[in-house]
C-alpha positions in Angstrom: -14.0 7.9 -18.1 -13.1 5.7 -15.1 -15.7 4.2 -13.5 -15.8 2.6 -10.2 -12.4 3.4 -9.7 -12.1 2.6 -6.0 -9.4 3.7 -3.8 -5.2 3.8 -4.9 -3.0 2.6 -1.8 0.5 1.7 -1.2 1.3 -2.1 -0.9 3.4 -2.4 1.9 3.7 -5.6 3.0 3.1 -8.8 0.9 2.4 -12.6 2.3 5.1 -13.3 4.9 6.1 -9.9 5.3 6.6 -8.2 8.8 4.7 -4.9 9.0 4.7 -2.2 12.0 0.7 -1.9 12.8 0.4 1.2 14.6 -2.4 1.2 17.3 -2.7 5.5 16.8 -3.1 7.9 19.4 -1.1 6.8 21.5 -1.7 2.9 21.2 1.8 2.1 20.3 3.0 -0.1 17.9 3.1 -3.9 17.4 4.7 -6.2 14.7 2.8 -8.8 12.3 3.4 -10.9 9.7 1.3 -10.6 6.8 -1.0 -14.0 6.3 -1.3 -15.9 3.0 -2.9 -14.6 0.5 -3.2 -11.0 2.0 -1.1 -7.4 1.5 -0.8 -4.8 3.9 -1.8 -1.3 2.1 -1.2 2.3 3.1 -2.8 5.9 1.7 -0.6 8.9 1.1 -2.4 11.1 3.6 -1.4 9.3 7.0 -4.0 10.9 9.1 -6.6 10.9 7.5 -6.1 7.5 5.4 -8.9 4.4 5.9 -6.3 1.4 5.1 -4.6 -1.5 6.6 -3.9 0.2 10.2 -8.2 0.4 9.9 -9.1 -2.7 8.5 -5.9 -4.6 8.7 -4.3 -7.2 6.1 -6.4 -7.4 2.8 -7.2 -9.9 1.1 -4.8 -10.1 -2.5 -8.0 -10.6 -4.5 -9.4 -7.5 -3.9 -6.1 -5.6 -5.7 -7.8 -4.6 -9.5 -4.6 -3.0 -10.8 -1.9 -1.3 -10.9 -0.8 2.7 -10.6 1.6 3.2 -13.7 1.0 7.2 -15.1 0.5 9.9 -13.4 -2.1 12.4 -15.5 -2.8 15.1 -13.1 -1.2 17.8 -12.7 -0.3 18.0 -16.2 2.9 19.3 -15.0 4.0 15.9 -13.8 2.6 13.9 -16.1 4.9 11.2 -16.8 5.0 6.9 -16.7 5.7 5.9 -12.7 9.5 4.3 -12.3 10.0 1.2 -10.1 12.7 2.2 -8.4 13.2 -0.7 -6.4 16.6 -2.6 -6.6 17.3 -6.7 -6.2 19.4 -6.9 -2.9 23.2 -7.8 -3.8 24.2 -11.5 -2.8 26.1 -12.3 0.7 
């Protein structure tokens, strides 16, 4: 049983990083950089997702944990692959 489990977002910007914050509905769309000690976090359901573009950067000590299985649908059950790749030297 998992109690208290709290919401499962997308990191998306860490300290330093430039996001796009979009203003919605025809706000537009303004850069900023991430402050110290803060992430910038995004749900998987755009429109109707309460996150970063709500409440803006987060601060880093509210991240519990981390997303690494998927149990549900039993069809896709399976460990979650980092599929990021180091950036090749200049």
């Amino acid at each position: 049983m998992v109690q208290g489990a709290g919401a499962v977002k997308r990191v998306m910007g860490m300290p330093g990083d430039f996001v796009v914050k979009d203003g919605g509905e025809g706000r537009g769309k303004m850069m900023i950089q991430v402050p110290d000690g803060h992430c910038w976090v995004l749900g998987d359901n755009i429109p109707e997702s309460r996150d970063s573009r709500f409440y803006g950067p987060i601060p880093l000590a509210l991240i519990k944990g981390k997303v690494v299985a998927r149990v549900s649908p039993w069809s896709d059950m399976g460990w979650i692959e980092n599929n990021l790749q180091r950036p090749e030297e200049p």
